[in-house]
C-alpha positions in Angstrom: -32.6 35.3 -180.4 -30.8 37.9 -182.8 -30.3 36.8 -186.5 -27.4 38.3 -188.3 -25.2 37.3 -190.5 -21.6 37.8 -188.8 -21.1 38.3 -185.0 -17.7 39.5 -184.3 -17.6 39.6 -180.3 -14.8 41.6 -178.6 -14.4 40.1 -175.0 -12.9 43.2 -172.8 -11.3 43.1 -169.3 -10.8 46.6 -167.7 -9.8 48.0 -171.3 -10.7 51.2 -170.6 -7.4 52.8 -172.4 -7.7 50.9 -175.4 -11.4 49.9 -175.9 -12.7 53.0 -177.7 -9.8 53.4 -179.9 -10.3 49.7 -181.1 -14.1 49.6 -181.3 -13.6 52.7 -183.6 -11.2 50.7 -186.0 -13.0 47.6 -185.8 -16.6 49.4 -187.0 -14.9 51.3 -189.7 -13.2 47.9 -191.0 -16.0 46.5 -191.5 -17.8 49.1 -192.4 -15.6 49.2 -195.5 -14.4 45.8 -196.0 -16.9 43.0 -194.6 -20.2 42.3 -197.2 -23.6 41.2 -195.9 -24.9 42.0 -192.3 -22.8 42.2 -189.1 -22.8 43.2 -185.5 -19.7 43.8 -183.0 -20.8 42.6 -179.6 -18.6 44.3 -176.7 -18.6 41.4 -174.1 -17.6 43.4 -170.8 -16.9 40.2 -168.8 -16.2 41.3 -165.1 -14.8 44.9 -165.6 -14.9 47.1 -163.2 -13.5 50.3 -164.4 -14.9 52.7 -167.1 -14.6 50.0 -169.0 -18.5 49.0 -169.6 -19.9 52.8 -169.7 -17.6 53.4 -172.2 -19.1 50.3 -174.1 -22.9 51.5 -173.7 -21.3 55.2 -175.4 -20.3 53.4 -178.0 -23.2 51.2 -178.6 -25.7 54.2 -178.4 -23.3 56.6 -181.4 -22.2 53.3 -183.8 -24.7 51.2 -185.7 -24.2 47.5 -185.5 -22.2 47.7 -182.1 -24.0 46.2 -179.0 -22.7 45.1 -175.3 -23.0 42.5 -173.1 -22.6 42.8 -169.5 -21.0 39.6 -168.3 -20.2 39.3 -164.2 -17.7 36.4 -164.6 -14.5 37.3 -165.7 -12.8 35.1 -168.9 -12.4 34.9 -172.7 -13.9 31.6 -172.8 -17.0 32.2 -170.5 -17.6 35.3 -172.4 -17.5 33.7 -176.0 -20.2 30.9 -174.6 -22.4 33.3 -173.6 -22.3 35.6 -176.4 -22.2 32.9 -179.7 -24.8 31.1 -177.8 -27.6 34.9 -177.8 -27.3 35.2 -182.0 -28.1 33.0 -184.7 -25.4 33.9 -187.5 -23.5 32.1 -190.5 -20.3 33.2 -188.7 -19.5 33.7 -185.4 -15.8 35.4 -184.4 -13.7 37.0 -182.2 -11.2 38.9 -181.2 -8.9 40.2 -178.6 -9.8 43.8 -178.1 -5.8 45.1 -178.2 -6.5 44.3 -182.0 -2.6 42.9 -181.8 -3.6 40.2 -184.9 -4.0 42.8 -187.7 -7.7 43.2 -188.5 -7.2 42.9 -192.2 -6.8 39.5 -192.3 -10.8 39.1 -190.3 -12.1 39.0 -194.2 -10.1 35.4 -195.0 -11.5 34.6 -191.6 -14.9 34.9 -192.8 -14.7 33.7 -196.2 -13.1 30.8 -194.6 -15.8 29.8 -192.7 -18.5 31.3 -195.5 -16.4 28.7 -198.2 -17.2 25.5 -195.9 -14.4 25.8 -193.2 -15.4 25.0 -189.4 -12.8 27.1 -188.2 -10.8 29.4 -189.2 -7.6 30.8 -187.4 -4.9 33.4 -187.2 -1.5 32.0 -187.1 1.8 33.4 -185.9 4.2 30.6 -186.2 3.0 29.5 -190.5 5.9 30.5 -192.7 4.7 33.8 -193.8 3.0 35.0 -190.5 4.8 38.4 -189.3 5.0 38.7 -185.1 6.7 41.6 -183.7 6.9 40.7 -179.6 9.6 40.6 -176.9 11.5 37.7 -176.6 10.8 36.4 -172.9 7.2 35.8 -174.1 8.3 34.7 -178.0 10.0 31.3 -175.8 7.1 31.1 -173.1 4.5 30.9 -176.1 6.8 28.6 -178.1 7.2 26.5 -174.9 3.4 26.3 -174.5 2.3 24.8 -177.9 5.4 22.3 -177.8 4.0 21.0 -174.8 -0.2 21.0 -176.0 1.4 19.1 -178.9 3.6 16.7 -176.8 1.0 16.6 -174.3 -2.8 16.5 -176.0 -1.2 15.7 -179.5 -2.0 18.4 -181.7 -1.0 19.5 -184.6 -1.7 22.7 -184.7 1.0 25.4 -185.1 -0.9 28.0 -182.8 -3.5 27.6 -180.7 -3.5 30.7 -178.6 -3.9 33.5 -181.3 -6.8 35.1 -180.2 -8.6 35.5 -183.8 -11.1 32.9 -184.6 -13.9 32.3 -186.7 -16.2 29.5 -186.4 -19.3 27.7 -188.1 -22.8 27.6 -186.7 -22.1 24.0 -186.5 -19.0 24.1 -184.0 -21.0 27.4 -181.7 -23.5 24.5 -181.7 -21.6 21.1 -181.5 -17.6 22.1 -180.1 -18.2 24.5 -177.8 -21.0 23.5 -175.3 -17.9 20.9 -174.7 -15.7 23.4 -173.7 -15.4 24.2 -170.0 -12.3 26.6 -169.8 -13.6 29.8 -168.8 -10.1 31.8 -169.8 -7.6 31.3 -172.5 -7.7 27.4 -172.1 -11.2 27.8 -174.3 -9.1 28.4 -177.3 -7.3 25.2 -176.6 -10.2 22.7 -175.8 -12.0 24.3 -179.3 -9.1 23.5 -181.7 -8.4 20.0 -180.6 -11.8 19.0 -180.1 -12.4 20.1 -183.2 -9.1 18.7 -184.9 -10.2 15.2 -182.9 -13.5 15.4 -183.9 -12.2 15.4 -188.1 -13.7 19.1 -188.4 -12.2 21.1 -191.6 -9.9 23.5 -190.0 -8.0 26.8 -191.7 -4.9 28.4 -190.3 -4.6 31.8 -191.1 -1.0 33.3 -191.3 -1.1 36.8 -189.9 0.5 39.9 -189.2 0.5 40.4 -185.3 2.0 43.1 -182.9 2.4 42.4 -178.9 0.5 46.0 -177.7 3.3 47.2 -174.8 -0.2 47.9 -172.4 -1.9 44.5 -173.1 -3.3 42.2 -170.3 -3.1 39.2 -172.5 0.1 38.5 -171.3 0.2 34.7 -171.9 3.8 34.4 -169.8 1.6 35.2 -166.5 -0.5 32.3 -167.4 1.9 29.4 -168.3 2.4 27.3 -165.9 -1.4 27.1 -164.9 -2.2 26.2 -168.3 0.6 23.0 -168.5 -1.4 21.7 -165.8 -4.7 22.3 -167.7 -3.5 20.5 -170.3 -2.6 17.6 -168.2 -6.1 17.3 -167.0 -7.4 18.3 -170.2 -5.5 14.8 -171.7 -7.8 12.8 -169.4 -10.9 14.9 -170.9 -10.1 13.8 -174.9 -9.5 9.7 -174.1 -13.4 10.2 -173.2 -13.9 12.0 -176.4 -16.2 10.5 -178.6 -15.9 12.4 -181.8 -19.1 13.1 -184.4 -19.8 10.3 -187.2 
């Protein structure tokens, strides 16, 4: 198993338009901005365009960048397998459209380096900045009205997808988690919130790319019913002393 001290893991999903131009912005970020030692893991999870040799290419020209080869397609699948193949002080993500703005990954990490389990982007705190259509503004609105009304959180957004975690949630939270998509990010914040783990919400700057898959309107109604089931799931909760 890999030691390092930040893993920053990019799950992709037939990205071949935007993957290059993103993996080239995130090594040169933190290139410049991130101290101590880091890797970007490409987590090619089910792809089948161009979208994995254009990985390896990048892996073999840019230091620090490697690549997974996942066969089962999912955010959530993806992030269990590649936490779980590093030992690291902080493991993170994000959404390879790079729509959250990737300066804010630096308060992510101190965050988590200060003593937080996990820290999060934000688009609904009072000096967050979104820029997205309105059709999908109301579906994502509608969504966290009903995980709170639903599951009880109190979280103001639990879909950003812009996370850093502790070795102690990649170790503790998430081999709980059974969502192999988006509904990962769900079952991690409220276990975690349940479970009394410190949490940071990050206000962020974030941009809807026009050409993005991660369209969360497609996925709505699928995920109400997740969190139905997902209710059931918590009253068996028993959360950490």
């Amino acid at each position: 198993m890999m030691e390092t001290d930040i893993v920053l893991v990019a799950p992709v999903y037939n990205e071949e338009e935007v993957i290059e131009g993103s993996v080239r912005r995130l090594h040169a970020h933190m290139s410049d901005n991130i101290v101590g030692d880091w890797l970007i893991v490409i987590a090619s999870n089910g792809s089948t365009d161009s979208t994995l040799d254009i990985a390896k290419r990048l892996s073999a020209e840019l230091p620090r960048v490697q690549v997974m080869d996942i066969e089962v397609k999912g955010r959530g699948y993806a992030l269990r397998k590649a936490w779980a193949r590093y030992e690291a002080g902080v493991y993170a993500y994000c959404d390879i459209d790079l729509s959250t703005d990737i300066a804010h990954l630096s308060a992510l990490i101190d965050s988590v380096r200060g003593g937080t389990d996990i820290a999060f982007g934000s688009r609904y705190k009072s000096s967050s900045r979104i820029k997205r259509k309105l059709g999908r503004l109301i579906v994502s609105k509608v969504f966290i009205f009903l995980a709170k009304a639903i599951v009880g959180t109190g979280i103001s957004d639990i879909m950003c997808g812009f996370k850093a975690v502790s070795p102690r949630v990649r170790d503790e939270i998430v081999p709980k988690t059974t969502g192999d998509g988006w509904f990962f990010d769900v079952e991690l914040l409220v276990f975690a919130e349940r479970g009394g783990y410190r949490l940071d919400e990050v206000p962020v700057r974030w941009t809807k790319s026009p050409k993005s898959k991660l369209a969360i309107i497609d996925s709505a109604l699928h995920m109400s019913l997740d969190l139905i089931r997902f209710r059931k799931r918590l009253k068996a909760y028993k959360p950490r002393d």
